[in-house]
N, C-alpha and C positions, 0 to 999 in steps of 0.2 A: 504494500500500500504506500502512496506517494508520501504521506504522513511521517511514516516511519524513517524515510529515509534523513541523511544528513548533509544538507545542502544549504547552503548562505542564501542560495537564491528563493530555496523556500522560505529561508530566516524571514527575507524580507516579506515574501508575498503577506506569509502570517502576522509580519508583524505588522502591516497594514490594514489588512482584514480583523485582526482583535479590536485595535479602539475604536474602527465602526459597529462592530458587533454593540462593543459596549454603549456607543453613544447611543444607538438601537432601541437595545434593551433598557435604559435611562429612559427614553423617551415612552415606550410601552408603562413602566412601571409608573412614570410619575406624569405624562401628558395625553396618557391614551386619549381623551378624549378631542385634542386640538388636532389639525391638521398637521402634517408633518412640514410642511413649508412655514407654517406660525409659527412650530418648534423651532427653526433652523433663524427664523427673524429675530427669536426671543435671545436666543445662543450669543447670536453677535451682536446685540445692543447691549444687553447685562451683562458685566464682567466678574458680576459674582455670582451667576448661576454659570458663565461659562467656568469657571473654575471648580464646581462639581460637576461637570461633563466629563473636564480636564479629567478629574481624580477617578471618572469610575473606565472612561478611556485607558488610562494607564495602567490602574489596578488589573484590568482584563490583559494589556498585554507582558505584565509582569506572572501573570498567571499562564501564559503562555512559555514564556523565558523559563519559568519555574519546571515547567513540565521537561522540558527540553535539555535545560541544564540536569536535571536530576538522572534523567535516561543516559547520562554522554553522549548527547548528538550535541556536542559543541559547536560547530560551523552554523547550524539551525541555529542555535541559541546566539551565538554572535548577529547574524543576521538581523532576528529580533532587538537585542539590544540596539544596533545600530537605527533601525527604525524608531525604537523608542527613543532614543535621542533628538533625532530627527524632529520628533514628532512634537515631542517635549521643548524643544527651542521654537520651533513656531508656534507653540500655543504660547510662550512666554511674549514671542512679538506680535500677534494676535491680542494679547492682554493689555498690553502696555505701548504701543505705537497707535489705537486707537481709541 
């Protein structure tokens, strides 16, 4: 299974697809009922609601890292890291440049 294997380049794919997953999931649990484009409006005017998107974003791809790292598919697990960094420096100038 593609999962299993140990590739950087999966690192990354996963580690892109976890903090959508998660901002997803945020969204289902705490805005089911608004539109998903109201969500996305809401995200980028408040800066202190985007900073619990941030948090559940990251936590999901640190649970990914975690999974990865523990099996030694290290290359996967770099991969993620590096996305989470990534991902982590834009939401900081995301936060703070507007």
């Amino acid at each position: 299974m593609i999962l299993k294997k140990d590739s950087f380049i999966l690192g990354i794919v996963l580690g892109v697809l976890a903090p959508m997953l998660g901002i997803i999931c945020f969204y289902f649990i705490n805005f089911r009922s608004a539109k998903f484009i109201n969500f996305l409006e809401v995200l980028f005017t408040l800066k202190s609601f985007l900073s619990g998107v941030i948090t559940v974003s990251l936590i999901a791809n640190g649970a990914v890292f975690t999974i990865y790292t523990n099996t030694d598919r290290n290359e996967t697990a770099r991969g993620i890291f590096v996305v989470t960094m990534v991902y982590a420096l834009l939401c900081i100038i995301l936060k703070y440049a507007f």
